[in-house]
N, C-alpha and C positions, 0 to 999 in steps of 0.2 A: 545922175539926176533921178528925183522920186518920180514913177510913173503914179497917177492916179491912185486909189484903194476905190474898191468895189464893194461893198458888204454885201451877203445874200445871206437873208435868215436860213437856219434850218430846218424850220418850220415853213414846210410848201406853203401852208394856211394863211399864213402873216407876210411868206415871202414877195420882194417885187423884183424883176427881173434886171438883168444890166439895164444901165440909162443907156440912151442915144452915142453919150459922148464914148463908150469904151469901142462901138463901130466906127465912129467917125474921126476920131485922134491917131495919128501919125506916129506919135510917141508910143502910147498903147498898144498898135498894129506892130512894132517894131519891140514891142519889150516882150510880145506872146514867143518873138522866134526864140528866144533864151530862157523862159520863165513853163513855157509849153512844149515847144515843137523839139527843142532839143537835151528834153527831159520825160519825152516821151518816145515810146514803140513808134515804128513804121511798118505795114506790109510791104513785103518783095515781090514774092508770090510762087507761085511752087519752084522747089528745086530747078528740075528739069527746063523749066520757064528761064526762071533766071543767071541757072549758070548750067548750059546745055552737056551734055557726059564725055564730046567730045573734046571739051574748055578745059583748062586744069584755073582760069582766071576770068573774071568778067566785072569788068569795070560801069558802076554808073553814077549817077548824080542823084542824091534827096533832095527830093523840092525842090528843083531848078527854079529860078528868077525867086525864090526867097528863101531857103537855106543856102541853095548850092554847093551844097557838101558832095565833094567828089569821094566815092567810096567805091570800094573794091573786093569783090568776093573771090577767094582762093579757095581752091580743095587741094588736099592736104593726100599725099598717096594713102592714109587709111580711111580717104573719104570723106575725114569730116574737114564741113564749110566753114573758113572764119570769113570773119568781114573786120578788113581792116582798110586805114586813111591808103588813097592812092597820092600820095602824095611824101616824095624825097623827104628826108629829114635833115636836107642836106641845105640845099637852096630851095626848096617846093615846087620841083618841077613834077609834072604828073607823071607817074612811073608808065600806065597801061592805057593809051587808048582805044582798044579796042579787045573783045572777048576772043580767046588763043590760048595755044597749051605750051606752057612754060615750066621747066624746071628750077628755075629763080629768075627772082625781079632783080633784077639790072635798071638803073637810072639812065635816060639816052644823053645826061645832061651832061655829068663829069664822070659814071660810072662806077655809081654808089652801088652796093650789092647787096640783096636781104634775103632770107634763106622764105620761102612758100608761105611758111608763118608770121613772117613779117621783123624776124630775127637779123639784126645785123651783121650782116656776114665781109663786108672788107670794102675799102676806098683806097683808090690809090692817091698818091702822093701827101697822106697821112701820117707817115713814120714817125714823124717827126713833133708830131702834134700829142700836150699832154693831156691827163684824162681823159682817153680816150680811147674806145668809146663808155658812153654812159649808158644807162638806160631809157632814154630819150632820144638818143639814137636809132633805135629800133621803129617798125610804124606802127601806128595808134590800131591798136586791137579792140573793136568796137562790139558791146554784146551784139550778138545775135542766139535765136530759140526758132523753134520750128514745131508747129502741129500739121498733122495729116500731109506733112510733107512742103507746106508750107511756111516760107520766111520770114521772118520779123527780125528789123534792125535798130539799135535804137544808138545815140551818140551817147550819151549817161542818163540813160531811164531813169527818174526818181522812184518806180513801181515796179512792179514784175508781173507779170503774164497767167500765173497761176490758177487766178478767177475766170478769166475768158476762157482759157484752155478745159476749166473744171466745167462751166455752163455750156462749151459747145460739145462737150464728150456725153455730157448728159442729155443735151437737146436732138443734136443731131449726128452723136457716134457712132450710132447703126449703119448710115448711108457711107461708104466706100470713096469717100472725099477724094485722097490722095491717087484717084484712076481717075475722078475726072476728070474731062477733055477740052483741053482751051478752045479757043473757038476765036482766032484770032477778027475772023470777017465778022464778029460781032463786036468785036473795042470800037467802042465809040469814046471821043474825046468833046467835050463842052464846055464855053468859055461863058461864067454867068459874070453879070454887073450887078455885082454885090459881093461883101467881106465874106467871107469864109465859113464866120461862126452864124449869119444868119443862114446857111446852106444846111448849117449842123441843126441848128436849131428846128428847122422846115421836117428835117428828116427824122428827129428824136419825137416826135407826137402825131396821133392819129388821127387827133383832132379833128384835123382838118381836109381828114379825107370828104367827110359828106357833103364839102363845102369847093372843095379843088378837083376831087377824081373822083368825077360820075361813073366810070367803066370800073376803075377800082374796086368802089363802095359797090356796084350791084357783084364785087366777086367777095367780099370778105364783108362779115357777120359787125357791124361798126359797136354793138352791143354787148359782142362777149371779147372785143381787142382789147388783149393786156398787154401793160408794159412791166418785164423784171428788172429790177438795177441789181447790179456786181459793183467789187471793186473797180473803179475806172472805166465802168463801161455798161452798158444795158443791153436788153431783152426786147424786141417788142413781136409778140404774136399774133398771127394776122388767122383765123379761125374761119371757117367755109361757109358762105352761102351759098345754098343751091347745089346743083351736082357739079362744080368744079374739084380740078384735079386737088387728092390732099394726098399728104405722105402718110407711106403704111407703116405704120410706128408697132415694133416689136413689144410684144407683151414684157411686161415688168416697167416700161418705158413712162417716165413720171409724166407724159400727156395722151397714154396711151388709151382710146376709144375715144378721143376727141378727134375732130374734124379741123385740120392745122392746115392750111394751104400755104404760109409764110413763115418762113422765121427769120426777123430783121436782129441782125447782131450790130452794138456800132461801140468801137473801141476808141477812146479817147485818148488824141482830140479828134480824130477826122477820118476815120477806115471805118467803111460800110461792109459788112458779111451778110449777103443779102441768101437764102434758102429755098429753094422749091424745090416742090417734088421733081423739077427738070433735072433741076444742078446747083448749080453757086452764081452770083453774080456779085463780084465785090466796084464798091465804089471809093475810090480816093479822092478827097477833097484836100485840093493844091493852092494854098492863097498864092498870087499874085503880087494884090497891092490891097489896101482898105476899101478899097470899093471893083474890083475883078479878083475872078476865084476861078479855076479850072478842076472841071471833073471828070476822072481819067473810068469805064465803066468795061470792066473783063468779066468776059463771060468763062466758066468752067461747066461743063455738059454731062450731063448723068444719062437723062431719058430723052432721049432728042424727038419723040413722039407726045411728049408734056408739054413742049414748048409753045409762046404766043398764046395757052392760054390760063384762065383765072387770075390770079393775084400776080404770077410773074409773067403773065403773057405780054401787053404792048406795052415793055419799063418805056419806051420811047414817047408817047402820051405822057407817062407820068412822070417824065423828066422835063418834056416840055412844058408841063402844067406847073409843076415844080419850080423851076426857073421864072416863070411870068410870076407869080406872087412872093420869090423872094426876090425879084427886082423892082419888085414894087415895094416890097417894106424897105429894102433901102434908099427907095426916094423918098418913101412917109418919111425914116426915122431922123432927115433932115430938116423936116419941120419945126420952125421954132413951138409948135404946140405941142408936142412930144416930147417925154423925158424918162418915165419909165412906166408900166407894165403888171398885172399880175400873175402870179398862175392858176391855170385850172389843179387845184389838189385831185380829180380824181382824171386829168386826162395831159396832165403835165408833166410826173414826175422823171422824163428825160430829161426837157430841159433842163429844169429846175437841181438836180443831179450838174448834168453841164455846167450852168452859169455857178454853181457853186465851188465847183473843180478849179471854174477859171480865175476867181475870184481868189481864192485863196493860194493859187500859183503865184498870182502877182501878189499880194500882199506878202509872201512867204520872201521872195526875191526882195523887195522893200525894206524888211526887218533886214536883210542880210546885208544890204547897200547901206 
């Protein structure tokens, strides 16, 4: 069945924003997990993090309660990680549940066998069975890439990585990324009431800082905040007011004698790379359902004497403030007086980038249906 078409001009100037109905449609919420989510990157998050050096395996879930894709990281004795399906190719029982060092996956089920790489290695009571095995037989080997030692997994990316990697090597490749220090007692987990893409939307513009986050706006310059677009993903620079902390950017360094306290990175559809002179704080946005969204918020620790203040100091205010007005536009955007929107051409061009991405995933899926 045809989901919807969304048109979004490409001209910010002319553009109007998604209507109401692609939040509020069951069918639409449900066509993004095929058309978006599983045609896009996910963060993991660093090596070490996610599959620890004593593990040779560590099994987890994308997107619990809306992909649910059980996947599985293996390292391989020369080290490198793949990520592949944890899941038999036999009957689909799940091979791993829990992160341990194994020399091959064994099925607990009927005692299917796959060599570390996810290679077919032998089934008993098979002899007798013809062609077989196939290459299907084998389990699904899912890209995975890695920057500053961090994970990215995708099921069949339609994109590649190449532009985000290129704008964070140049924004923020000075700073020693891959040392810094999780900081588990800072994951914080929040459950907002609202879709997904108004959480992205909230976070892609600055707008709205002079108007939501008072402590914010007296830390960052609202007059000189730009936003850059990449491939698939944007820029937004958050510039110092007043003597708050900013990063000491190495000579040659394309914002070098400016005064940068933020760099908001956000990679499409839903991974936040948030920058300060502290450390890193990345945010994942987990939909739910069409109206509840879950954001998962890790902290990784540079200068633990930076921290709490300027631009990245109380994210907890600006999350809470954050969440109270995108739970409110999603009770406006059920208004029967609501339909759609424009953008600001000089303080928009994140969304406007976004709803355009989105639009043309689903239309692209459509042509193909």
């Amino acid at each position: 069945m045809r989901t919807p078409s969304f048109f979004i001009d490409p001209d910010i100037r002319r553009a109007e924003t998604l209507p109401a109905e692609f939040y509020t449609r069951d069918d639409v919420f449900e066509a993004l997990k095929v058309s978006v989510f599983e045609r896009s990157w996910h963060w993991v998050g660093p090596v070490a993090n996610a599959i620890s050096p004593e593990n040779s395996v560590s099994p987890f879930v994308l997107l619990p309660e809306f992909l649910d894709e059980p996947l599985l990281l293996s390292r391989q004795e020369d080290g490198h990680i793949q990520c592949l399906a944890n899941v038999c190719t036999h009957r689909g029982n799940l091979l791993v549940d829990k992160p341990c060092q194994l020399r091959q996956l064994v099925c607990g089920y009927h005692g299917r066998r796959f060599e570390m790489n996810g290679a077919f290695k032998s089934m008993p009571e098979f002899e007798t069975a013809l062609d077989f095995p196939r290459p299907c037989d084998d389990l699904k080997d899912h890209p995975i890439t890695s920057w500053a030692g961090h994970l990215f997994v995708g099921l069949a990316p339609s994109f590649g990585l190449s532009a985000l990697i290129e704008i964070l090597n140049e924004r923020v490749g000075f700073m020693p990324v891959s040392q810094f220090t999780y900081q588990p007692k800072k994951e914080e987990v929040y459950e907002v009431d609202a879709h997904w893409a108004l959480y992205c939307d909230n976070f892609l513009e600055g707008f709205h800082i002079p108007f939501v986050h008072q402590a914010l706006n007296a830390a960052v310059d609202y007059d000189q905040y730009k936003t850059v677009l990449f491939e698939y993903g944007s820029l937004q620079i958050g510039y110092t007011r007043g003597d708050a902390d900013t990063f000491d950017l190495p000579e040659g360094h394309v914002d070098f004698g400016s005064n940068i306290s933020a760099y908001y990175f956000w990679l499409f559809p839903n991974v936040m790379l948030n920058f300060y002179p502290w450390g890193l704080s990345v945010n994942r946005v987990e939909p739910i359902s069409k109206n509840k969204t879950r954001i998962t918020f890790k902290s990784y620790v540079f200068d633990a004497s930076k921290m709490d203040r300027g631009a990245g100091g109380d994210l907890d205010l600006v999350e809470q403030e954050d969440e109270a007005v995108v739970a409110a536009v999603q009770k406006g955007i059920q208004s029967r007086s609501y339909s759609t929107g424009r953008f600001s051409p000089t303080r928009e061009q994140g969304v406007h980038q976004f709803h355009l991405l989105l639009s043309r995933l689903l239309e692209s899926d459509n042509r193909s249906n």
